[in-house]
N, C-alpha and C positions, 0 to 999 in steps of 0.2 A: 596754209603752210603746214607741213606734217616734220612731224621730230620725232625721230627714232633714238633710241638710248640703245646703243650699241655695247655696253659695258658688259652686260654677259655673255656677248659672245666675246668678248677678250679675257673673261675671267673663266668662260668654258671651254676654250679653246686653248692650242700648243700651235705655234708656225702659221696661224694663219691670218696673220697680224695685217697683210697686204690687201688680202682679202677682203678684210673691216674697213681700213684704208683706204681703199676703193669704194666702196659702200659709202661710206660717209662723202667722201668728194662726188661722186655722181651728186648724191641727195642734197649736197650744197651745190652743185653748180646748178642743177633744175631753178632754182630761183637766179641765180647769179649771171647764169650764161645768155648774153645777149644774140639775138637773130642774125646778125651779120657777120661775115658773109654768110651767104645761104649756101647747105653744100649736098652733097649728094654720096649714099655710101653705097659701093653696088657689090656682089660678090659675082666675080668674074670666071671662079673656075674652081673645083673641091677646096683647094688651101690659096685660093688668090682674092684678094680684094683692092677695088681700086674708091677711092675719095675724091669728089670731084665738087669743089668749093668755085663759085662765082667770084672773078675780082677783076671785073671790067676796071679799067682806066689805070692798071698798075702792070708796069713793065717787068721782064725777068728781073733787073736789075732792083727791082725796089721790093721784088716778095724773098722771103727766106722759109726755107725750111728745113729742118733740121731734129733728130732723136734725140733723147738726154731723160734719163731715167724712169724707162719703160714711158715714156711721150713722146707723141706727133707735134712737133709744134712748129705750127706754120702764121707768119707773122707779116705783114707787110706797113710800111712808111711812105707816105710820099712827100718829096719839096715840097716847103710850098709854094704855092705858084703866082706868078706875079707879073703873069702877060697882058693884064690891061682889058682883059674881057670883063663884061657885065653882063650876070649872066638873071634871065627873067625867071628861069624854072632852071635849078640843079638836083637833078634827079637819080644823077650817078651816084653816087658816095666813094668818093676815093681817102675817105678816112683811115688812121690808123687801126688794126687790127693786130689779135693774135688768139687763135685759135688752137686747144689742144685736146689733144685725143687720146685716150690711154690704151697702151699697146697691152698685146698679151701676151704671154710667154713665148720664144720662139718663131714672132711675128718679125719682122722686117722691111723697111725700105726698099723696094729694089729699084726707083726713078721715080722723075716726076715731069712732064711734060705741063709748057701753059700754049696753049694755041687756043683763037677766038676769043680772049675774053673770061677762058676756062682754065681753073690750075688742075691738073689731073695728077694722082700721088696714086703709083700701084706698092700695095704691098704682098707678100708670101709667107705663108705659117710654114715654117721646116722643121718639122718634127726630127729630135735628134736618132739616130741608130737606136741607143740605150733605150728609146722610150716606143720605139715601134714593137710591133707584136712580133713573135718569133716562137720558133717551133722546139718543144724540149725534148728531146730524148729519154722514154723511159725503158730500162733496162729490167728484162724477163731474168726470176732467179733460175729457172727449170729449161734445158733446153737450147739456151742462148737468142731466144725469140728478143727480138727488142721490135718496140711499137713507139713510134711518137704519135704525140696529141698537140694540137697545135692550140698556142695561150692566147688568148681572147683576150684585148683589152678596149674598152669603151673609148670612144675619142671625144676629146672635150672640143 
């Protein structure tokens, strides 16, 4: 088990409080977060990803999914059941679950299909106007020359 003491960077740090935040819940959940369902992250295109979590034996009706403060949290119940089988090897697990995922900025939802057995959740990074690169215009004092340079910014 590894412990990190996160305190300095909250006492060297301004605004990045989320940042810590995350840090620390990752590093708690590595021990915490249990194997089931098993899922699958894929990225499907520059700013698409799609999640794709196993949950044989539960219907639309009984998975939920839903965002709620920067998370994915996908959750499912089922009745219980009480059809009179006896069963020699139960292999499925259709136990309760809930599962979550922490979003990043400007990440979103955009559906979630379950067909086979499979829940599929795609989402999309929409980087806003304000924060895409854009070209500035600099003004020649001699002349009336103007040049632009265009502003480079790294994408996280």
């Amino acid at each position: 088990m590894r412990n990190f003491d996160l305190a300095p960077l909250y006492r060297a740090t301004v605004g990045f409080d989320r940042i810590a935040d995350m840090m620390d819940r990752v590093l708690t959940q590595e021990v915490a977060q249990p194997g089931y369902p098993p899922y699958n992250i894929e990225k499907t295109d520059e700013s698409a990803y799609r999640i794709s979590l196993a949950v044989a034996g539960f219907t639309e009706d009984e998975l939920t999914v839903e965002v709620r403060e920067q998370a994915l949290i996908v959750s499912a119940s089922k009745a219980p059941e009480d059809d009179g089988k006896v069963y020699l090897h139960r292999g499925i697990a259709t136990r309760a679950f809930e599962r979550r995922f922490a979003l990043a900025d400007h990440v979103r939802v955009t559906g979630a299909l379950h067909e086979n057995g499979m829940l599929h959740i795609d989402l999309v990074r929409e980087i806003p106007e304000a924060l895409k690169p854009r070209r500035i215009a600099i003004e020649g004092t001699r002349g009336g020359n103007v040049k632009t340079v265009e502003a480079k910014t790294e994408d996280a």
